[in-house]
N, C-alpha and C positions, 0 to 999 in steps of 0.2 A: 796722842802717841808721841815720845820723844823724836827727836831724828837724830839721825847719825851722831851729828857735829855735838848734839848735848850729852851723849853718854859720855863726854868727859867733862861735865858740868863736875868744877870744886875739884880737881885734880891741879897739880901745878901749874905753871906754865909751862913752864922749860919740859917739862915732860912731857906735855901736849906737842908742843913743837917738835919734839924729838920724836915724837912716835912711837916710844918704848911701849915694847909690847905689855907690861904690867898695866901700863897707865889707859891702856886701851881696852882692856880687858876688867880693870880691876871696879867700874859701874857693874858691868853683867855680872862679875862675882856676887857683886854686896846686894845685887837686886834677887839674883839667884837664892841666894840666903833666906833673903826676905819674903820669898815665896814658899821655898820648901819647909822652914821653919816656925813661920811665923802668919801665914796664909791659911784656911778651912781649905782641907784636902779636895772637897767639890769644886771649889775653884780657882785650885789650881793649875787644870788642864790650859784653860786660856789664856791666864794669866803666863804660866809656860811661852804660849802660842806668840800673845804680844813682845815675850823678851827674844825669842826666836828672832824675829825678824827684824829687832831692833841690832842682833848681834849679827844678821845677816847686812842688813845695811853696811856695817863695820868690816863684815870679809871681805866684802866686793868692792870696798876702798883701800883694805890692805890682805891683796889675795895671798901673799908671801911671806903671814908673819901666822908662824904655827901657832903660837897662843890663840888670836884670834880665829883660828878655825876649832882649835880644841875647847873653845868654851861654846862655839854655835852650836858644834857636834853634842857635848855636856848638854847643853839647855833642852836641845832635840831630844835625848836619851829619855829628861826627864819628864818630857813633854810626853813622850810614849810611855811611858812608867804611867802617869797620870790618868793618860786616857785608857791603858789596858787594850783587850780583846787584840784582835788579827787587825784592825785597826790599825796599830798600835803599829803595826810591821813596816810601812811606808817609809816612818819618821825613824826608827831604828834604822833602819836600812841608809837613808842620807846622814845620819848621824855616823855610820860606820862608814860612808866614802867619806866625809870631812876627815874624821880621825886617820884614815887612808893616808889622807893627802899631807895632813898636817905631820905626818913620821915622815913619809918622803924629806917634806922640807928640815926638821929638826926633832928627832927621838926625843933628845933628851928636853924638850920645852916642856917649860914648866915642871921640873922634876920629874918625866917621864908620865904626867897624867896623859898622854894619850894611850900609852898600854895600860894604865888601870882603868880608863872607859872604857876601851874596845874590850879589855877580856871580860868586864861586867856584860856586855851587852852578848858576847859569845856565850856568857854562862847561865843570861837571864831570856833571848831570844830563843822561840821554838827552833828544833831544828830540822830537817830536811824532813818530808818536801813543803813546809810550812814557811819556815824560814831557815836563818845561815848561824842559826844556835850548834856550839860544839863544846863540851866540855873539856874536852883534851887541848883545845886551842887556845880555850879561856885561859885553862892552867899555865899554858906557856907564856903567854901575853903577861902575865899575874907576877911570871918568874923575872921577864925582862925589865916588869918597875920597879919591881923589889931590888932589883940588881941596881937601877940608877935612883933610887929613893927609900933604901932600905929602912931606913927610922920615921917615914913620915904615916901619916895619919890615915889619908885614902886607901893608899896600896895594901897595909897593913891590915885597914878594914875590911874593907872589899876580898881582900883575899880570905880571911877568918870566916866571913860568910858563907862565902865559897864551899869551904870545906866544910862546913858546917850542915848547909844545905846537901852536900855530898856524901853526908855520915861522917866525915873526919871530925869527929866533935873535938877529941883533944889534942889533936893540927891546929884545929880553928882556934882554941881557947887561946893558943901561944901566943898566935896573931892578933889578936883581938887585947888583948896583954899589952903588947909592944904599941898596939895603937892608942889606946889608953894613956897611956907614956908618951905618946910622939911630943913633941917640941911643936908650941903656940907658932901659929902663921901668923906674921905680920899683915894689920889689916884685915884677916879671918876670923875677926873674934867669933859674932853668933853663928860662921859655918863649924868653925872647932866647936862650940858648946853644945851645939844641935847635933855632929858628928857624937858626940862623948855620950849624950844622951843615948844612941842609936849602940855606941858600944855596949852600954852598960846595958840595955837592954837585952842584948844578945848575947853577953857572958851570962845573964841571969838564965834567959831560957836554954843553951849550953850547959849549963848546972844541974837543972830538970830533968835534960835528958840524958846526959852522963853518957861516959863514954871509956 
């Protein structure tokens, strides 16, 4: 298992030293990719599991930098996506106090991905009395990234989904439209190409069901 200090293995120096929160974050990113993209869905649950705490290592050396809580939180999200069932509620649920904690310290990090995690997990979590799933609060959480990350790729997607999954078929095709379109992340290549992939697939069944 890596430790802490090498998930910025091949990162700059000076930005190592510095502690920018990209450069801290930006291993979990490209590892993250490489599981959900390019990983047999079987096993991805642990593989999940071992980036968890490799990016928990990294919070609890830098508990005050919202990137780094917004990708532990990320990782955990997908960690429960993976595993499924009621299960599955544990790791959502710490995944939604990171994302908590990380808006306290800075909304807008990382272009407001902590409101398009938390509203996916509001939108994708059962809700009462199983779990803290709400569809009205998703949608709001959904409005706030879109407000500080109107043209990018997650918000856009996730939100398309959303409505999607909600009967709004031709809401969702908009968004899913503009996502299609968003502007290349630097450093994101196979998340953008696996993200486009996950678009087009869902404009096509969008199409199917018409709306």
């Amino acid at each position: 298992m890596l430790l802490a200090a090498a998930l910025t293995f091949g990162l700059p120096a000076a930005a190592q030293e510095a502690g920018a929160p990209e450069a801290l974050v930006a291993p979990i990113q490209a590892r993250w990719a490489e599981i959900k993209y390019q990983q047999p869905a079987k096993e991805q649950a642990q593989l999940y599991r071992s980036l968890a705490e490799q990016a928990h290592q990294v919070s609890e050396t830098h508990p005050n930098e919202a990137a780094v809580l917004i990708w532990e939180g990320i990782v955990l999200s997908s960690e429960a996506g993976a595993r499924g069932g009621l299960g599955a509620l544990s790791l959502a649920k710490d995944a939604k106090a990171l994302l908590e904690e990380s808006l306290k310290l800075d909304e807008r990090a990382l272009d407001g991905s902590a409101y398009t995690s938390l509203a996916t997990l509001y939108a994708k979590v059962p809700g009462w009395p199983l779990g803290f799933g709400d569809k009205a609060q998703a949608e709001a959480l959904f409005k706030k990234s879109l407000a500080i990350n109107p043209d990018g790729i997650d918000p856009n997607y996730f939100y398309g989904e959303y409505l999607i999954e909600t009967g709004r078929i031709s809401e969702g095709r908009v968004f899913l439209e503009r996502a299609l379109n968003a502007p290349a992340r630097p450093g994101r290549a196979l998340a953008d190409a696996g993200r486009q992939r996950e678009i087009r697939a869902l404009l096509a069944r969008a199409a199917r069901e018409g709306n």
